[in-house]
C-alpha positions in Angstrom: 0.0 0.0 0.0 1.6 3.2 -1.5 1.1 7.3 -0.3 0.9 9.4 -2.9 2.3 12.6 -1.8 2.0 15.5 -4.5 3.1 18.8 -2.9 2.8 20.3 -6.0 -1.0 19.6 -6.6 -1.5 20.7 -2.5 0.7 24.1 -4.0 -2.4 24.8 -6.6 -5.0 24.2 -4.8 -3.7 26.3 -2.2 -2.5 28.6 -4.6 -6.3 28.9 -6.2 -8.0 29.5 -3.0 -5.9 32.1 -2.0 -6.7 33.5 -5.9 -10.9 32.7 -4.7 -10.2 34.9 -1.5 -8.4 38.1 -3.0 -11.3 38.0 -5.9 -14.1 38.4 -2.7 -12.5 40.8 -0.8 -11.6 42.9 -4.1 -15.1 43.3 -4.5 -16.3 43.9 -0.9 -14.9 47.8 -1.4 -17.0 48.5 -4.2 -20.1 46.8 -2.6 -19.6 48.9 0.0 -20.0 52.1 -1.6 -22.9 51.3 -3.8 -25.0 49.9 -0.5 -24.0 53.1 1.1 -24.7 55.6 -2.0 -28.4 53.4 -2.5 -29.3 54.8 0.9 -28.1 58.2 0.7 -25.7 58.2 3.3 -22.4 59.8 3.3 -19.1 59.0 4.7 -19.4 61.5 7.7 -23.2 60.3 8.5 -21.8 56.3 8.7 -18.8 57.0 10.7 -21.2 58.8 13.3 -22.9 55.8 13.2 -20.3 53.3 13.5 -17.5 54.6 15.0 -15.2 54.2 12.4 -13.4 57.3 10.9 -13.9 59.0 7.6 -10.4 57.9 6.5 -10.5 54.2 7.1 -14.4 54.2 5.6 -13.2 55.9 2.3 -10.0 53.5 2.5 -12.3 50.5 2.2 -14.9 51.6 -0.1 -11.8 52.0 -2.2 -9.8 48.9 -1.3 -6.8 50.5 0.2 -7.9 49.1 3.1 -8.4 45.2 4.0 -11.9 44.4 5.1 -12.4 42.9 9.0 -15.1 40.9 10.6 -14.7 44.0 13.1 -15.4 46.6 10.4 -17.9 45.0 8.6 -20.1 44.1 11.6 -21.1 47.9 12.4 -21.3 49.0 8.7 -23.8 45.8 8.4 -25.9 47.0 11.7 -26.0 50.8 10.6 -27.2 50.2 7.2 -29.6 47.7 8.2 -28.6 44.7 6.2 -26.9 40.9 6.9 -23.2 40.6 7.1 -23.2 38.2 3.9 -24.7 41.4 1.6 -21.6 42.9 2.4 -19.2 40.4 1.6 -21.3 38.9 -1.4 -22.3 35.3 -0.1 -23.4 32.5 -2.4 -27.0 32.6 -2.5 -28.9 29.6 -0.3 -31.7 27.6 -0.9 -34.0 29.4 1.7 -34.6 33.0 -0.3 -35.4 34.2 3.8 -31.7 33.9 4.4 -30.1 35.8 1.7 -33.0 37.8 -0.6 -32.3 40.9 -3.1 -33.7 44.0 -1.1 -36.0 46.6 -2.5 -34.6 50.4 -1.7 -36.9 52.8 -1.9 -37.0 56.8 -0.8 -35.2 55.6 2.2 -36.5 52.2 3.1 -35.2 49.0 2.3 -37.5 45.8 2.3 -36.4 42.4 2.4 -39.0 39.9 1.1 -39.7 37.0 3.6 -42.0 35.4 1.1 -41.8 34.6 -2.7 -45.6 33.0 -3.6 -47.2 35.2 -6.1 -50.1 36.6 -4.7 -51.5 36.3 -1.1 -50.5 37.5 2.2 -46.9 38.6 1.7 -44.3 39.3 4.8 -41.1 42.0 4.6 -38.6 43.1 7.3 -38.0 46.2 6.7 -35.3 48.7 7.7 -36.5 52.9 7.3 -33.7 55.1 7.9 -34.2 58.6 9.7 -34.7 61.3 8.5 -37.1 64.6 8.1 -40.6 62.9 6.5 -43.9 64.7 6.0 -46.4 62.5 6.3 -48.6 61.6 3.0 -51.6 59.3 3.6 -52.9 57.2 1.2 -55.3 54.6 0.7 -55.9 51.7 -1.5 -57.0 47.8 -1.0 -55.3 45.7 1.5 -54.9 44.8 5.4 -51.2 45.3 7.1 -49.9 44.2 10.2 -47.1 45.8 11.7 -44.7 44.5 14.6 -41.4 46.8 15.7 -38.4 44.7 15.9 -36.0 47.7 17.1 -36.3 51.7 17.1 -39.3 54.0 16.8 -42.3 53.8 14.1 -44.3 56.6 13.7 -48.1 55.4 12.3 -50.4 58.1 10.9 -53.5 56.4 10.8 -57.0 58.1 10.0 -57.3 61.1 12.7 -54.7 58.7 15.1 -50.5 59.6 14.9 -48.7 57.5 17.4 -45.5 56.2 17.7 -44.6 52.8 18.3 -41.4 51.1 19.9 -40.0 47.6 19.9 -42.2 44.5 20.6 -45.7 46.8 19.6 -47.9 46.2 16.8 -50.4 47.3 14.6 -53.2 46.2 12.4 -55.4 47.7 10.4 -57.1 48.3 6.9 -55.7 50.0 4.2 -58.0 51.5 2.9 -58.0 53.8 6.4 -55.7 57.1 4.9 -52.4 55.3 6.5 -48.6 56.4 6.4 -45.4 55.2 8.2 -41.9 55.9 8.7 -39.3 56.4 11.5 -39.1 58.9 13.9 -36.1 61.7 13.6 -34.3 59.4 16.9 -32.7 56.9 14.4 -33.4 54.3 12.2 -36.4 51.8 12.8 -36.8 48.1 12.3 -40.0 46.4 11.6 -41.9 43.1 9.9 -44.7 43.9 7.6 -47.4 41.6 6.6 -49.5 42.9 4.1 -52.6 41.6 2.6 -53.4 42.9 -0.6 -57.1 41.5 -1.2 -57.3 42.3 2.6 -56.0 38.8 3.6 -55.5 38.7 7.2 -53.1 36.2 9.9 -54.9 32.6 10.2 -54.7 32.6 13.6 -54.7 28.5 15.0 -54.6 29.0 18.7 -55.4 31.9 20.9 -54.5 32.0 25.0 -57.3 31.6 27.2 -58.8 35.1 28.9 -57.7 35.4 32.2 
């Protein structure tokens, strides 16, 4: 019974992951700046919100600097998305664990379902900022739950604000609007019915 010990084939190999790992993180820096320029944000506003200055931001964005597990996690938090979006993942099976968000005005959506038609669910990630509230209606039923932050609900002749672990329900075609608050950014999960679907609801606690 013989080894066969190749050195040189172990050389490649290691040789072509190494290539497989410079590719990634050569892209990372560009990634970086479009996720950042699709929500508006500048290079002052992110350090604020990370920590990280100016100088070593702009030196990643442009790939002067190396990217770290320990820079990445706060750019991730303070733009609201998963550390793989940064880095560029392979996609998964499950579309709930890495999904192409929708930006919009602000707001980022990540869709937790992809059935056509039907109750559809979104977490969704509004950054702060100065909104004026613009009611609208049209056909539907939502449900809103807070995951983190500070939602402001204009509903009919009610505006309240709610905070994490709060809710709301109602019908669409009530004049409704959302957003966050001036604090800081808000995280929430949206359900949204758009023939006015509602929860099936299979067990409900006993009244005290």
């Amino acid at each position: 019974m013989t080894e066969n010990h190749n050195p040189t084939h172990k050389h490649s190999e290691s040789s072509s992951d190494d290539g497989r790992l410079e590719d990634v993180l050569s892209e990372v820096g560009p990634r970086l700046r479009r996720i950042r320029r699709e929500r508006g944000a500048t290079l002052s506003a992110l350090s604020e919100s990370t920590g990280i200055s100016v100088s070593t931001l702009s030196r990643l964005e442009s790939g002067g600097r190396r990217p770290s597990l320990e820079l990445l996690l706060p750019i991730a938090r303070a733009h609201g998305v998963p550390l793989d979006e940064l880095v560029g993942a392979p996609p998964v099976g499950d579309p709930r664990v890495r999904v192409k968000p929708i930006v919009r005005y602000g707001r980022t959506m990540f869709p937790l379902t992809r059935r056509p038609g039907g109750l559809q669910a979104y977490k969704v990630v509004q950054q702060p900022g100065s909104q004026t509230p613009e009611p609208r209606t049209h056909e539907g039923y939502e449900w809103l739950y807070v995951l983190s932050g500070r939602l402001r609900l204009v509903l009919g002749e009610h505006d309240v604000v709610l905070g994490a672990g709060e809710a709301a329900e109602f019908d669409t075609r009530v004049p409704h609007w959302f957003g966050s608050t001036e604090d800081g950014p808000v995280e929430f999960l949206s359900l949204f019915g758009p023939q006015g679907e509602r929860m099936h609801v299979r067990a409900r606690p006993k009244s005290g």
